[in-house]
N, C-alpha and C positions, 0 to 999 in steps of 0.2 A: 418634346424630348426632355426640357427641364422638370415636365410635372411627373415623366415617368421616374427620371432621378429621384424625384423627391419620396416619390411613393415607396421606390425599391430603398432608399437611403432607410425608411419610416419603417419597414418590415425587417428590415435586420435590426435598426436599433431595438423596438421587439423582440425580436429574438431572444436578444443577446439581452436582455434584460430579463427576460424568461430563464434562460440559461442560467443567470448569476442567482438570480432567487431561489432556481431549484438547485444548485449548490446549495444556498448560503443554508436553504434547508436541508439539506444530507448533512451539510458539515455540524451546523447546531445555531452557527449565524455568522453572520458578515465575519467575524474578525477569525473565525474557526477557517471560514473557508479562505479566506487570503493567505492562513497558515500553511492551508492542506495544497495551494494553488503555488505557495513561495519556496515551499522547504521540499513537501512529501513529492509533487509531482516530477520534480526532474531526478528523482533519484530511482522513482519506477521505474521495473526494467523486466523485461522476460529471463528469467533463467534460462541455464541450459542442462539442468537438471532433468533425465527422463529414467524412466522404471528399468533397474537393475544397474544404473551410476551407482558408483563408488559417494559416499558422503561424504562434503568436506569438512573439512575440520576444524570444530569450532570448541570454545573453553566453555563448559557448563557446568550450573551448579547442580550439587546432589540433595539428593529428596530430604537429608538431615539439617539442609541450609547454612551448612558452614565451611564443606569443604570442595572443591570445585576437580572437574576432569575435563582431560581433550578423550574429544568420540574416538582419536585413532586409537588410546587406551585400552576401550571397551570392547571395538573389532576386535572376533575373536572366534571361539568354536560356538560361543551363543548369541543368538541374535539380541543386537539392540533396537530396540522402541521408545521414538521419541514421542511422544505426546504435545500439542502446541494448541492450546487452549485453558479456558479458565473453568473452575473447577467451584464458584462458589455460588 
């Protein structure tokens, strides 16, 4: 009994050693991924955002980079398109 302990103790530590290295490689390394494990991970969350909700309302800046608007602003008789991505 105690060798099968030992064996199942021996395939998780494995694991879980596999597990962290393939974070620490997504993240970029060790100290990335105890970032992404301490800060990013418990504020993930599923929206409840589905096609045809109302947007909420958030303060953003304008394409001239100086002067900022809320989206309820722009709701209107033209559609707004937000864009979320880089562009360089």
């Amino acid at each position: 009994m105690k060798r099968l302990l030992k064996w199942i103790a021996g395939i998780l530590a494995v694991l879980l050693l596999a597990a962290f290295g393939m974070l620490c490689y997504i993240a970029g390394s060790p100290k990335d991924a105890y970032g992404m494990v301490r800060y990013a991970l418990p504020h993930m969350h599923r929206g409840t955002l589905r096609v045809g909700s109302d947007a909420p309302d958030a303060r953003l800046l304008s394409l001239d980079g100086t002067s900022h608007f809320h989206i309820r602003e722009r709701i209107g008789a033209r559609p707004l398109v937000l864009v979320f991505g880089s562009f360089t």
